[in-house]
Backbone as a ProteinNet text record, in pm:
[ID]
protein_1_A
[PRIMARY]
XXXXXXXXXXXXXXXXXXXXXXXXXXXXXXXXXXXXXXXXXXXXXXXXXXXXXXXXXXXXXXXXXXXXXXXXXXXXXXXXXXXXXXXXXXXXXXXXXXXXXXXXXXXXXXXXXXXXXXXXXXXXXXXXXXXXXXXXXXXXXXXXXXXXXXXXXXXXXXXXXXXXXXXXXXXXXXXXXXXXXXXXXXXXXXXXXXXXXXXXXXXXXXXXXXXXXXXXXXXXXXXXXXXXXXXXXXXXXXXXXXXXXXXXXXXXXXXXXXXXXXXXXXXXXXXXXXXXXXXXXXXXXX
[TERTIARY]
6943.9	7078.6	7075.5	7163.2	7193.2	7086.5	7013	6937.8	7036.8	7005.8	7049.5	6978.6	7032	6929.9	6802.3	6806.1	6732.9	6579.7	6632.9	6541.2	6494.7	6590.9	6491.7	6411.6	6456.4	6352.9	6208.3	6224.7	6095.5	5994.7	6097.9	5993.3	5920	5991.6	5999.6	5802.6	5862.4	5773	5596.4	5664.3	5497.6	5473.2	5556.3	5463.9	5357.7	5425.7	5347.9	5194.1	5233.7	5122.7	5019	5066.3	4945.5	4926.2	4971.5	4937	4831.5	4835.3	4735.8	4626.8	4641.8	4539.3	4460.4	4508.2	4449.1	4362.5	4412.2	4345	4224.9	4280.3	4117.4	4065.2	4041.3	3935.9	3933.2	3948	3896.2	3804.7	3855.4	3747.4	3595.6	3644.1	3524	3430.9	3511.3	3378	3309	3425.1	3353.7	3240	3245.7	3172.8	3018.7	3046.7	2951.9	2861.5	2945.3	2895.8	2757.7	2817	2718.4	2594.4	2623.5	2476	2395.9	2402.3	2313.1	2185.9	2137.5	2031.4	1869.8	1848.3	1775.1	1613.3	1568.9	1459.7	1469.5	1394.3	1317.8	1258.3	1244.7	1123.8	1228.9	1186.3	1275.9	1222	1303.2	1291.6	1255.3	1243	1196.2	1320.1	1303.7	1387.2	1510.4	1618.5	1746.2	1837.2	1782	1860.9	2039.4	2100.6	2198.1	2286.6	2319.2	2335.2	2509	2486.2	2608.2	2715.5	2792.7	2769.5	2885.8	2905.8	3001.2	3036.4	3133.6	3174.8	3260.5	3235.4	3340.6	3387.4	3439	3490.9	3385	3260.3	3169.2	3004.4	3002.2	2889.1	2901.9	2786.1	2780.4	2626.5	2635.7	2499.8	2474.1	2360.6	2346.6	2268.2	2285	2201.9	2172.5	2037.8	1991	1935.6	1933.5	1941.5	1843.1	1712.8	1612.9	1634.5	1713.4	1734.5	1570.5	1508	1404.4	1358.4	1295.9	1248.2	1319.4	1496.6	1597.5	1549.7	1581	1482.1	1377	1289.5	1139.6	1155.7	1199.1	1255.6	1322.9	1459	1532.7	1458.3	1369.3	1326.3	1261	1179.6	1050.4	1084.2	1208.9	1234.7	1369.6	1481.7	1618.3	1634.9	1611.5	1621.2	1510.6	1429.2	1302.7	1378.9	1408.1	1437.8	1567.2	1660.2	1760.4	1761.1	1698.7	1665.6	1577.5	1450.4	1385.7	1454.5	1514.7	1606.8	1700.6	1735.1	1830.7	1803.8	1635.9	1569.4	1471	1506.8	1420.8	1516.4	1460.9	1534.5	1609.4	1623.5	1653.8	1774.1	1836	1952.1	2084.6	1982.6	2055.6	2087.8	2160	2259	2405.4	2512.1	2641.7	2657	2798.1	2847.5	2869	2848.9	2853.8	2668.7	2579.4	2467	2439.4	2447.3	2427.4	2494.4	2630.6	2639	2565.5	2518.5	2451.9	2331.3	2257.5	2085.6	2145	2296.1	2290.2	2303.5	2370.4	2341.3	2226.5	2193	1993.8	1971	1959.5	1883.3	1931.1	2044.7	2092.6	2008.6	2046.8	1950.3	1775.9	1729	1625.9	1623.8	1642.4	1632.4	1698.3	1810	1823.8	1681.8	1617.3	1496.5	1371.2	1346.6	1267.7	1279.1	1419.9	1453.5	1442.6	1434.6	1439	1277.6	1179	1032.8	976.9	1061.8	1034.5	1054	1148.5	1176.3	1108.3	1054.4	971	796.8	785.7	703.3	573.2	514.8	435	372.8	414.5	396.1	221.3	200.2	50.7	-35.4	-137.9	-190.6	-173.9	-45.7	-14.1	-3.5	35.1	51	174.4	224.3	340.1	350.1	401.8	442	586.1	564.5	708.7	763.4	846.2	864.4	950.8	945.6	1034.4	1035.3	902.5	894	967.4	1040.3	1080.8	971	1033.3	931	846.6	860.2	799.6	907.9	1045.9	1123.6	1093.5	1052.6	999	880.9	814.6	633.8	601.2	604.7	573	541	673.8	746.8	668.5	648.5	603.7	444.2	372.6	237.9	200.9	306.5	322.8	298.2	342.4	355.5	262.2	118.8	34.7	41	129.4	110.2	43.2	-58	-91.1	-30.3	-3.6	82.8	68.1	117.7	86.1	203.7	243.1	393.9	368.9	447.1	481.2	624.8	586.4	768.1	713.3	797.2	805.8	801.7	858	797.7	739.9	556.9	521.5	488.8	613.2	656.2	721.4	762.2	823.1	652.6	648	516.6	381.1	357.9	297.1	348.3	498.1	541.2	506.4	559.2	530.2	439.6	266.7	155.5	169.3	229.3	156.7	216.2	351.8	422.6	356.6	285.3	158.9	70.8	5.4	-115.8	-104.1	36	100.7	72.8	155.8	153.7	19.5	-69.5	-222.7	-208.2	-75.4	-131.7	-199.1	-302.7	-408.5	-442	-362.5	-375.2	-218.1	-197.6	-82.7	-166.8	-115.6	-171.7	-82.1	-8.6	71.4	68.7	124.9	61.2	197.3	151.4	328.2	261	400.8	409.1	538.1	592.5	687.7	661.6	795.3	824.6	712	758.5	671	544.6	533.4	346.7	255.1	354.7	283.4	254.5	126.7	55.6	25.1	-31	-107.4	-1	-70.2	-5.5	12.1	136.3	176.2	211.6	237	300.1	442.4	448.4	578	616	717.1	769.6	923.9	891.1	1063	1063.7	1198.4	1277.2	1396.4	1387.1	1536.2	1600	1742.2	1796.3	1752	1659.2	1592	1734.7	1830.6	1854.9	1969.2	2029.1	2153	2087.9	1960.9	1935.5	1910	1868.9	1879.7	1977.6	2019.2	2113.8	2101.4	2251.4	2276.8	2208.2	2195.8	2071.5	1938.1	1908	1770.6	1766.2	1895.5	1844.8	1782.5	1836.9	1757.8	1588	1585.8	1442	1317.1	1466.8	1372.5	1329.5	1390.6	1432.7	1284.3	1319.8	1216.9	1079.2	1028.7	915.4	860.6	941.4	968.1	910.6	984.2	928.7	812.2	755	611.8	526.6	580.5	438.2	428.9	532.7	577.6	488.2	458	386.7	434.9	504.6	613.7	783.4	791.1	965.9	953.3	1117.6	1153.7	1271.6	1250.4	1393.2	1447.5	1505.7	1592.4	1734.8	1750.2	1885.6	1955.2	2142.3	2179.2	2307.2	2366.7	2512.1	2560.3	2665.2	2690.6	2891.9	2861.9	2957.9	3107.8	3229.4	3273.7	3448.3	3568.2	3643.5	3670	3655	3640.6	3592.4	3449.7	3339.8	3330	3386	3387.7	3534.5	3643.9	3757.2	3683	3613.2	3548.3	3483.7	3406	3325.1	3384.4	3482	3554.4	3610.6	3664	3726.4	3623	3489.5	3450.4	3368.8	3390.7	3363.4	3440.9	3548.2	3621.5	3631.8	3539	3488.4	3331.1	3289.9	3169.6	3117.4	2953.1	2924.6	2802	2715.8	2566	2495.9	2527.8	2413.6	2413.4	2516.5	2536.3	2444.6	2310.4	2217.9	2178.1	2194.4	2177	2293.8	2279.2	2351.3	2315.8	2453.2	2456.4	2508	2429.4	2483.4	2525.5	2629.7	2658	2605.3	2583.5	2530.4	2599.6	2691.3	2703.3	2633.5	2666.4	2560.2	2537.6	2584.2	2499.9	2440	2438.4	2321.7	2145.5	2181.2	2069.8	2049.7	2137.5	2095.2	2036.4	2135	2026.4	1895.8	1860.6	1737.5	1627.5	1620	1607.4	1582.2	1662.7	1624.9	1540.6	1619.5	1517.5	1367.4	1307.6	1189.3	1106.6	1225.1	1163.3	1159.6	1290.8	1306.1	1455.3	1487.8	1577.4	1620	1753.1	1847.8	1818.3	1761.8	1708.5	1848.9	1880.7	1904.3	1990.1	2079.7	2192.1	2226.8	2276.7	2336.8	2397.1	2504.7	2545.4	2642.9	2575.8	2605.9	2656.9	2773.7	2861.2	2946.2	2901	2938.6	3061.5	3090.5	3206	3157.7	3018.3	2971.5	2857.8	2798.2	2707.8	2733.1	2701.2	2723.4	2605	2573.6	2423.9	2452.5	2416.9	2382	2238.3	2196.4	2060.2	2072.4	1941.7	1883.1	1724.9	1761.4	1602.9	1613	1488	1474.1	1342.6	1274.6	1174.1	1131.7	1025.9	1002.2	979.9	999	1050.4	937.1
1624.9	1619.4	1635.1	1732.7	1750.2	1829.3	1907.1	2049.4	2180.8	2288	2400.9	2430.4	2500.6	2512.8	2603.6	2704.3	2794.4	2711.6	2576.7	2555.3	2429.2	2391.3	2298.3	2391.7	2534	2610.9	2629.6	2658.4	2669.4	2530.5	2448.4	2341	2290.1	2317.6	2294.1	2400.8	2549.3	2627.3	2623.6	2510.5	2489.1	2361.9	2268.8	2183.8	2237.4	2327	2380.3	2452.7	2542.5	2563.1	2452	2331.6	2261	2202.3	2148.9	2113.8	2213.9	2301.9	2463.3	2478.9	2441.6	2418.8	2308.8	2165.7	2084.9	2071.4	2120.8	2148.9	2260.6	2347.8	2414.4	2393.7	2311.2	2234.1	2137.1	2040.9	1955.5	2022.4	2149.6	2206.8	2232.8	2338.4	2409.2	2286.8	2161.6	2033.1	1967.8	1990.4	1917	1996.9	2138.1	2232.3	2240.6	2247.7	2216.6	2058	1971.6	1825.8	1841.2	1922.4	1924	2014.5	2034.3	2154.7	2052.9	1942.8	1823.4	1874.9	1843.9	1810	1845.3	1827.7	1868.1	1817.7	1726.4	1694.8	1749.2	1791.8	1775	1776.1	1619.3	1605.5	1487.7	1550.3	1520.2	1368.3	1393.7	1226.6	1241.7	1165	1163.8	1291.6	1322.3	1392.5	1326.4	1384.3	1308.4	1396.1	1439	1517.3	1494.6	1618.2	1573.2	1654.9	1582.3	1674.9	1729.8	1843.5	1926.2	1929	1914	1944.3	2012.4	2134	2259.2	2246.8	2283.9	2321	2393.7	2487.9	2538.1	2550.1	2573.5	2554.4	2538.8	2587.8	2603.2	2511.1	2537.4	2480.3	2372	2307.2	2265.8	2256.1	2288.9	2294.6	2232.4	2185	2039	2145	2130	2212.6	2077.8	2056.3	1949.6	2023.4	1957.8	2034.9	1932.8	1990.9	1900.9	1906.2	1808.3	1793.8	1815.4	1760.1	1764.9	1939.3	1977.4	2134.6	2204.7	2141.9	2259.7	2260.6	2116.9	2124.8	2189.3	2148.5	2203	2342.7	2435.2	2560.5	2582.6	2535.3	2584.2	2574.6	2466.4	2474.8	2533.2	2612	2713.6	2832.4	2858.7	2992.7	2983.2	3038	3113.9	2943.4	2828.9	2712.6	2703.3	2719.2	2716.7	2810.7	2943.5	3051.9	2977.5	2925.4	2895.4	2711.3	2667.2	2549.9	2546.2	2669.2	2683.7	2757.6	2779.6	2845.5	2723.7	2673.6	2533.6	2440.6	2421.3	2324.6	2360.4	2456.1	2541	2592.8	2665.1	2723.3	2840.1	2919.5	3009.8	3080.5	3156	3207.9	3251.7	3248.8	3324.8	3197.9	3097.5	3041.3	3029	2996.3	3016.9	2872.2	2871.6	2721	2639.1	2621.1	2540.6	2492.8	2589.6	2542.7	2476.3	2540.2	2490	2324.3	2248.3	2179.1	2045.6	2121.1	2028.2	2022.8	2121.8	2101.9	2014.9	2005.1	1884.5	1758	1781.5	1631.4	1579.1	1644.8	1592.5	1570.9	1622	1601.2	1444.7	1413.1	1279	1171.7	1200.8	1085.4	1081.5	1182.5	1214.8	1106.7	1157.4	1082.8	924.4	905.7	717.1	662.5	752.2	671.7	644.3	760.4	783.5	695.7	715.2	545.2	423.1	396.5	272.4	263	304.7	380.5	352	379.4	408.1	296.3	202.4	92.7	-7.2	-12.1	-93	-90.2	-31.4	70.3	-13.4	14.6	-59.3	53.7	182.3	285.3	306.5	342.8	428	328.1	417.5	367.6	329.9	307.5	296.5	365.8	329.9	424.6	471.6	551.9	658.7	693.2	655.7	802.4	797.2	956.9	1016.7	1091.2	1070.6	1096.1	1211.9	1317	1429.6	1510	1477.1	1576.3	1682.8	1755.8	1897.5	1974.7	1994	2108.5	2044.5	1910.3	1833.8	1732	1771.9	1750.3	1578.2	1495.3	1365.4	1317.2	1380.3	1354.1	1369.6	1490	1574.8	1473.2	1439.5	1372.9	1232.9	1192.7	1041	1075.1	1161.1	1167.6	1221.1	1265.8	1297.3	1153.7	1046.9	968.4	848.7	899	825.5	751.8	808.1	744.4	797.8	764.1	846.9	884.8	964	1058.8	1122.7	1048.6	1095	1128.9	1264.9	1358	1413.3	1401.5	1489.9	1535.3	1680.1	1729.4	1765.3	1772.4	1811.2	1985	2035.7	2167.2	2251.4	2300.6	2373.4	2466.1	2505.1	2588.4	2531	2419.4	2354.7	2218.9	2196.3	2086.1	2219.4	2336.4	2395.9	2459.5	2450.8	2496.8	2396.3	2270.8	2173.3	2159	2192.5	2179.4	2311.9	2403.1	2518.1	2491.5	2419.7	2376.6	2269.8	2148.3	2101.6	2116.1	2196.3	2284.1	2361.5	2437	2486.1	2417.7	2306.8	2197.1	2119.2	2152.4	2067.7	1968.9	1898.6	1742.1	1764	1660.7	1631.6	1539.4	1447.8	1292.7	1279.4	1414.9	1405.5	1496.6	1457.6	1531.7	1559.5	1658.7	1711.2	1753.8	1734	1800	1797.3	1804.2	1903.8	1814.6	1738.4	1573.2	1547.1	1495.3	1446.4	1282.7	1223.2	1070.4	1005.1	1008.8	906.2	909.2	1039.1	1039.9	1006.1	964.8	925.1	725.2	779.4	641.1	584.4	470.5	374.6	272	244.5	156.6	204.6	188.6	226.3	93.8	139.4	18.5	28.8	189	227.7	340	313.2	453.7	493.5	662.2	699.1	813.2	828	894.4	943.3	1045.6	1066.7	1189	1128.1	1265.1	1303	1237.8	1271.4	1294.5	1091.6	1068.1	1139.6	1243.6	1328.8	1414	1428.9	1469.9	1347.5	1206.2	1164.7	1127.1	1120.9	1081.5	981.6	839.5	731	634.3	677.4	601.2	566.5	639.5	694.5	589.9	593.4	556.9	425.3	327.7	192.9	140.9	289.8	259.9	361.8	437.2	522.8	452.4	372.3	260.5	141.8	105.5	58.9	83.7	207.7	261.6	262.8	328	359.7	189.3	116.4	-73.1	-53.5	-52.1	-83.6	13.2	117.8	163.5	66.2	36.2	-10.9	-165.2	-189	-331.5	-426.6	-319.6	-366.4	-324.4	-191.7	-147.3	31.7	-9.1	108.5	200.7	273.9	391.9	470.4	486.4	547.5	604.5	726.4	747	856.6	830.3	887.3	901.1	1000	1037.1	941.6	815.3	686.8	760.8	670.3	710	627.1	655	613.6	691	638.9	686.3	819.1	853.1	970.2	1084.7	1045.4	1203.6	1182.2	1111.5	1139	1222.1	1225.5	1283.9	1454.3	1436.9	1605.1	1659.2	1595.4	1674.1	1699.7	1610.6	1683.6	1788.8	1812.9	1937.9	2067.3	1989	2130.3	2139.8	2089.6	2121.3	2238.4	2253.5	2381.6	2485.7	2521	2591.7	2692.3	2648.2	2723.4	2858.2	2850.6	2956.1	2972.1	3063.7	3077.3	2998	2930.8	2835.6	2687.4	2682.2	2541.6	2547.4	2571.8	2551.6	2383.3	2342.9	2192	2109.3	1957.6	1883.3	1795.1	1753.5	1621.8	1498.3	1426.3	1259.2	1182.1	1125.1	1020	881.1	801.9	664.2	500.5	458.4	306.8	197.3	208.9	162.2	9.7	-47.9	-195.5	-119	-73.7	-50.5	7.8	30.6	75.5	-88.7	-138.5	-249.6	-367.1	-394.1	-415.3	-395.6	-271	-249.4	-284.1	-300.5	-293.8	-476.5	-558.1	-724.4	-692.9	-650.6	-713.4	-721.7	-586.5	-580.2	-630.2	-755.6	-835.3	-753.3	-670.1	-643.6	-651.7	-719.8	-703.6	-601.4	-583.7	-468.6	-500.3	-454.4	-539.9	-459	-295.4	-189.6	-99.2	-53.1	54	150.1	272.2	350.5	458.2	545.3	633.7	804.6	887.3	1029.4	1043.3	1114.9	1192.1	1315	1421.5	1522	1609.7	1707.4	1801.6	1820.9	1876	1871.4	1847	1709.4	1664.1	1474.7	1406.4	1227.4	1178.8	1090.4	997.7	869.8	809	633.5	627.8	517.7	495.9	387.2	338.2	161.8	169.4	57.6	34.6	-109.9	-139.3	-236.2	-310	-478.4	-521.9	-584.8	-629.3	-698.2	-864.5	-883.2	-1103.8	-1184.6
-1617	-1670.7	-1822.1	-1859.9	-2032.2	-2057.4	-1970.1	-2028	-1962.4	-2035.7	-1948.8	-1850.7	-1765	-1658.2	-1673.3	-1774.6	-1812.2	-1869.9	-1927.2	-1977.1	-1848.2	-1801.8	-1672.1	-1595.8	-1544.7	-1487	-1554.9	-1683	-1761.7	-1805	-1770.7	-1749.7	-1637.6	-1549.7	-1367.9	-1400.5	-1427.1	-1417.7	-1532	-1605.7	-1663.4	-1607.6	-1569.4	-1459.5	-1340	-1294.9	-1178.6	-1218.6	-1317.1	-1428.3	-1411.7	-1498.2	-1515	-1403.8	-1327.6	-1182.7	-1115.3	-1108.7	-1081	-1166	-1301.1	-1418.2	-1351	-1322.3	-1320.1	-1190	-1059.5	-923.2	-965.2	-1048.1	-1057	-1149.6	-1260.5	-1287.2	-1195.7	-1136.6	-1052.5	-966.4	-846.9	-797.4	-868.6	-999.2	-1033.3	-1065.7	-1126.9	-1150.3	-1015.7	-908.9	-812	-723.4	-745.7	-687.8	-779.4	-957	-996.1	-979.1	-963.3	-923.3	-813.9	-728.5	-613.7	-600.5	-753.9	-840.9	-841.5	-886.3	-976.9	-948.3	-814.4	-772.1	-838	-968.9	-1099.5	-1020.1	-980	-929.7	-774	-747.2	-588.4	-465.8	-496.2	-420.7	-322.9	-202.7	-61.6	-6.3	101	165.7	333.9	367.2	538.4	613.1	698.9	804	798.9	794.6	835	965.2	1073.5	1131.7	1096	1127.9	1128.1	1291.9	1363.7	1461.2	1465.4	1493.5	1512.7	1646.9	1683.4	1840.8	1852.8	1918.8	1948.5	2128.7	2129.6	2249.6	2295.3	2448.8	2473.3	2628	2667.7	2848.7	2936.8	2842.2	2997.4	2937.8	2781.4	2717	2630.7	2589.5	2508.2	2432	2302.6	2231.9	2135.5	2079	2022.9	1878.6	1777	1620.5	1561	1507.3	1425.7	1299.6	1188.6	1009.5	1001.2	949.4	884	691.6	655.7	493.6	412.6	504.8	386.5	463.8	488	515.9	480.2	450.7	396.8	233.3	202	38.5	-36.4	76	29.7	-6.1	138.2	138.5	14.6	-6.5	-144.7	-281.2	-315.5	-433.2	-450.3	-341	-333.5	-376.5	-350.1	-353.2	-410	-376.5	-510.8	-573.6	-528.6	-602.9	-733.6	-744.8	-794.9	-907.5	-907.7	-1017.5	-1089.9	-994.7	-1077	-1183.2	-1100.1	-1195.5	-1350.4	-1283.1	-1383.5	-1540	-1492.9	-1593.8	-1654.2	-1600.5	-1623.4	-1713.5	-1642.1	-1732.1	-1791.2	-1898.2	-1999.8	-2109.6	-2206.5	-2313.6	-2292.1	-2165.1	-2098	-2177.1	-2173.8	-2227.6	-2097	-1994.1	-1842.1	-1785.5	-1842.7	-1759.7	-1839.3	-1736.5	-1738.4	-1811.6	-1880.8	-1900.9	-1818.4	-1732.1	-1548.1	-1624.6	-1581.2	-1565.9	-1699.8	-1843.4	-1968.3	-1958	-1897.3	-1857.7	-1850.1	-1729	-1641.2	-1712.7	-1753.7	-1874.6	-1956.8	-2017.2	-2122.3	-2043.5	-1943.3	-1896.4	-1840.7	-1772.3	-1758	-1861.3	-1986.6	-2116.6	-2131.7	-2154.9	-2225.6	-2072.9	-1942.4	-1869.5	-1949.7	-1916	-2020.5	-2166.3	-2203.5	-2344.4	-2308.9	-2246.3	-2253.1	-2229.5	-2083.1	-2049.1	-2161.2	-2223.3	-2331.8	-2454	-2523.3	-2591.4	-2547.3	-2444.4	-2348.8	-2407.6	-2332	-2336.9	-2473	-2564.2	-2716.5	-2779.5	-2763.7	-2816	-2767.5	-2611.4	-2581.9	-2625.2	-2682.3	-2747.8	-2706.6	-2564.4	-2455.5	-2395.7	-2396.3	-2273.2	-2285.3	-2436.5	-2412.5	-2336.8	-2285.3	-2174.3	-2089.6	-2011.3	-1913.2	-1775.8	-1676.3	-1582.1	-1531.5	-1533.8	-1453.1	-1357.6	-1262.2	-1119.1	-1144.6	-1160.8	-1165.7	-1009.3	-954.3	-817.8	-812.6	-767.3	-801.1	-948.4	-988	-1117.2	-1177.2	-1076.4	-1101.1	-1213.5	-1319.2	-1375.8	-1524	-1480	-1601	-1689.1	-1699.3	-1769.5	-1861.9	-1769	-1802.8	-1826.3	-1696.3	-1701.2	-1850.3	-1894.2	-2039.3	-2155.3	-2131.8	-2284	-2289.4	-2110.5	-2130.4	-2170.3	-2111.9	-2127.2	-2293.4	-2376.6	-2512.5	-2572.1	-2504.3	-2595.3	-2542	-2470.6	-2407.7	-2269.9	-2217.9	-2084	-1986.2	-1899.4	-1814.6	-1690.8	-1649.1	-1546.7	-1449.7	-1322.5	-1212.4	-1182.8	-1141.5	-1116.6	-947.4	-920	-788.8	-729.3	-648.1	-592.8	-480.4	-406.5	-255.5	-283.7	-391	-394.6	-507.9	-461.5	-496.4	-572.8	-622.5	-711.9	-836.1	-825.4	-929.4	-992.8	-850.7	-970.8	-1037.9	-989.9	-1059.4	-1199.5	-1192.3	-1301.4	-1438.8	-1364.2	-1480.9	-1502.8	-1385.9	-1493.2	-1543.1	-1557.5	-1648.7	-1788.2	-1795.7	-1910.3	-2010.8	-1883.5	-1947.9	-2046.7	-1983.8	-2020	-2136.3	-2109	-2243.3	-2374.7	-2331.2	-2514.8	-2541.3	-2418.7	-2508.4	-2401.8	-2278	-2232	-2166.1	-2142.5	-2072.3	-1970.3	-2026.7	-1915	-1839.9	-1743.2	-1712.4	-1536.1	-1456.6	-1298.3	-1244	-1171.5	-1120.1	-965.4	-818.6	-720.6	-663	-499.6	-435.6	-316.3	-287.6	-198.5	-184.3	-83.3	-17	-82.3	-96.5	-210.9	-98.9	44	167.3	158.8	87.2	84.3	-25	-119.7	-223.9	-222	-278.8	-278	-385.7	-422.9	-536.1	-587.8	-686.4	-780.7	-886.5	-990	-1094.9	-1217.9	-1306.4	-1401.3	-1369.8	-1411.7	-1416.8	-1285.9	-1196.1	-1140.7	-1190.3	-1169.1	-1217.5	-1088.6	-1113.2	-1025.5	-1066.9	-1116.3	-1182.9	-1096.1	-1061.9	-1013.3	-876.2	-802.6	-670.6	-542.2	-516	-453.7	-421.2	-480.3	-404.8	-301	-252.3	-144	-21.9	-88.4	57.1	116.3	232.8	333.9	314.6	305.5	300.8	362.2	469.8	568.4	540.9	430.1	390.5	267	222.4	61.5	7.3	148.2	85.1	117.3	203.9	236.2	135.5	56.8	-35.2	-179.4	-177.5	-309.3	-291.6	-177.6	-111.1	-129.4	-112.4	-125.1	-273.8	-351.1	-499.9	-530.4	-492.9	-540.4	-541.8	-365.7	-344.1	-448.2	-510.5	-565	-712.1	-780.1	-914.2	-901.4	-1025.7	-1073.9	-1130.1	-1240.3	-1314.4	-1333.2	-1348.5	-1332.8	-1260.7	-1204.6	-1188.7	-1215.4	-1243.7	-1290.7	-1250.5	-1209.4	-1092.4	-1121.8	-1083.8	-1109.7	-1006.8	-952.2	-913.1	-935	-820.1	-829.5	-756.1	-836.4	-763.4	-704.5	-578.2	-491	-516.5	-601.7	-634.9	-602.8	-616.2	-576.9	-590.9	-770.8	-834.7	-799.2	-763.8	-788.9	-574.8	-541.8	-395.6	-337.4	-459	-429.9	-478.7	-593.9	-662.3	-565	-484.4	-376.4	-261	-219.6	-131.9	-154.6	-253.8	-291.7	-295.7	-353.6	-398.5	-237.1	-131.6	-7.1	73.8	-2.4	-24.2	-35.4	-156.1	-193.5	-175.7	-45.2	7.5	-150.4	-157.7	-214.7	-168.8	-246.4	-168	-232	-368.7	-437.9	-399.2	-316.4	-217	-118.8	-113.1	7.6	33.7	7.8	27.8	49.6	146.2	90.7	-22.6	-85	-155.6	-150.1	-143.7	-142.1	-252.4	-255.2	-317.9	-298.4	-397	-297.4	-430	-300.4	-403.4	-398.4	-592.2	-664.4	-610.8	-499.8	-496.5	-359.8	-265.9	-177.6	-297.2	-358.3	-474.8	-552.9	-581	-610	-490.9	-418.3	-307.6	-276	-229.7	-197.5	-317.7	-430.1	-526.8	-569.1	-532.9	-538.7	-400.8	-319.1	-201.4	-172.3	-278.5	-311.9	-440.3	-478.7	-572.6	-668.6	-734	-855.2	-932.2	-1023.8	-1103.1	-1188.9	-1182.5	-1288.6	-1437.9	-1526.4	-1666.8	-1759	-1723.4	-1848.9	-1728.7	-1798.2	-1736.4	-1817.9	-1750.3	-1840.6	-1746.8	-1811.5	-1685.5	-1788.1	-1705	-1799.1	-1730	-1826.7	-1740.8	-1813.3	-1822.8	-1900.2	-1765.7	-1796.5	-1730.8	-1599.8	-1588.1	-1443.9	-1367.6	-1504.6	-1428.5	-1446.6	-1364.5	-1340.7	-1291.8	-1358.5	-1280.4	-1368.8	-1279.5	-1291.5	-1288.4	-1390.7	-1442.2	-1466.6	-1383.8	-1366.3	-1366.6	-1499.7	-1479.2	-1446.1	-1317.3	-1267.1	-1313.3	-1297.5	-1334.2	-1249.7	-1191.8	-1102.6	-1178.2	-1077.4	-1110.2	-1025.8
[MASK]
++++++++++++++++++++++++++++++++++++++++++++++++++++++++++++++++++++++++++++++++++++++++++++++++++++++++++++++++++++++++++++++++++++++++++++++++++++++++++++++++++++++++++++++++++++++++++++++++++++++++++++++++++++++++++++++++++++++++++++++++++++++++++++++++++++++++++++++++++++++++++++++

């Protein structure tokens, strides 16, 4: 009331505008959201079964998450990360993104690391290495380093990146999280858990304890009203660089599993740039 109508239409008509503005950024973030997956190194089998039917049949399809993993990082996963998490010039502002947000999880842990200024000589397993991004930096600054990924192609990358800068007391090999063994001071895990299935995650947390002496670090895409409304959407949006799923996981089942193995939350922190989100806990044992 008390506009002309000429001008209530033109307002009517840039609401709709930004309403249309605002649905596609929400997609394109929630589609990049489900890029994250920067580390990995996979988790036990999670079938997931399918089941179809029609008047006369019925047929049962089971998806092995981890063999779908291994598979993707080996191959068009492997080219496109490596590029991601490097100085590369061939990625898009989607992917440039997401390299800054890994970087900042990156570096909280490293200040954390730095200020406690305890590391040299110590021991490391880094769980899901990807292409060094952490191992590197920690074995730069004397820690010794035991790294592993479920694929191949990515833990050889990071030793050749190694090898590159001179480290030495850093070991690298290609292992599934279940198969890794020993004792550590320290374990990390950054970025692993958007591949495991919910079911999976408190027993992956779990494991991650038993190798640790003293703390662990861990980080994921926490499942929250927000970034669970983004992924639905960008479930929408089917493309070919979506070969995987991704999980969300809330943050007290991670805390949970996590006391239950006799370790405490000491340090928090949580990135969250345009299209990448992770929650980061470092835990201590008590």
């Amino acid at each position: 009331p008390g506009y002309p109508s000429s001008q209530h239409n033109i307002g009517t008509h840039l609401q709709k505008k930004n309403i249309q503005s605002t649905m596609r950024s929400f997609s394109i973030a929630a589609v990049a959201a489900l890029a994250l997956a920067p580390s990995t190194l996979a988790f036990s089998p999670a079938p997931r079964s399918v089941v179809t039917t029609s008047k006369t049949t019925t047929s049962l399809s089971v998806v092995d998450d981890k063999a779908e993993v291994r598979e993707y990082f080996n191959n068009e996963g492997f080219n496109r990360w490596n590029k991601i998490y490097s100085e590369s010039d061939e990625v898009n502002n989607v992917q440039l993104d997401i390299r800054d947000g890994h970087d900042q999880t990156i570096q909280k842990i490293l200040n954390w690391i730095e200020d406690d200024g305890d590391i040299k000589g110590k021991t490391v397993c880094d769980c899901g290495c990807g292409v060094g991004s952490l191992a590197i930096p920690l074995a730069q600054m004397g820690a010794k380093i035991s790294a592993s990924d479920i694929s191949d192609a990515m833990s050889k990358e990071a030793a050749a990146r190694a090898k590159s800068m001179g480290v030495r007391n850093a070991k690298f090999y290609t292992s599934d999280l279940e198969s890794v063994k020993g004792k550590y001071n320290t374990v990390t895990c950054v970025d692993v858990a958007i591949h495991y299935p919910t079911d999976k995650m408190a027993e992956m947390v779990g494991h991650l304890c038993s190798l640790a002496d003293e703390r662990v670090l861990i980080s994921f895409a926490p499942k929250t009203w927000y970034y669970s409304g983004l992924k639905k959407i960008g479930e929408l949006f089917p493309g070919p660089s979506k070969t995987t799923r991704a999980y969300l996981h809330e943050e007290k089942v991670v805390r949970d599993a996590l006391q239950k193995a006799g370790f405490e939350v000491a340090r928090e922190e949580m990135t969250g740039t345009s299209f990448y989100f992770s929650r980061l806990l470092e835990a201590k044992r008590v």
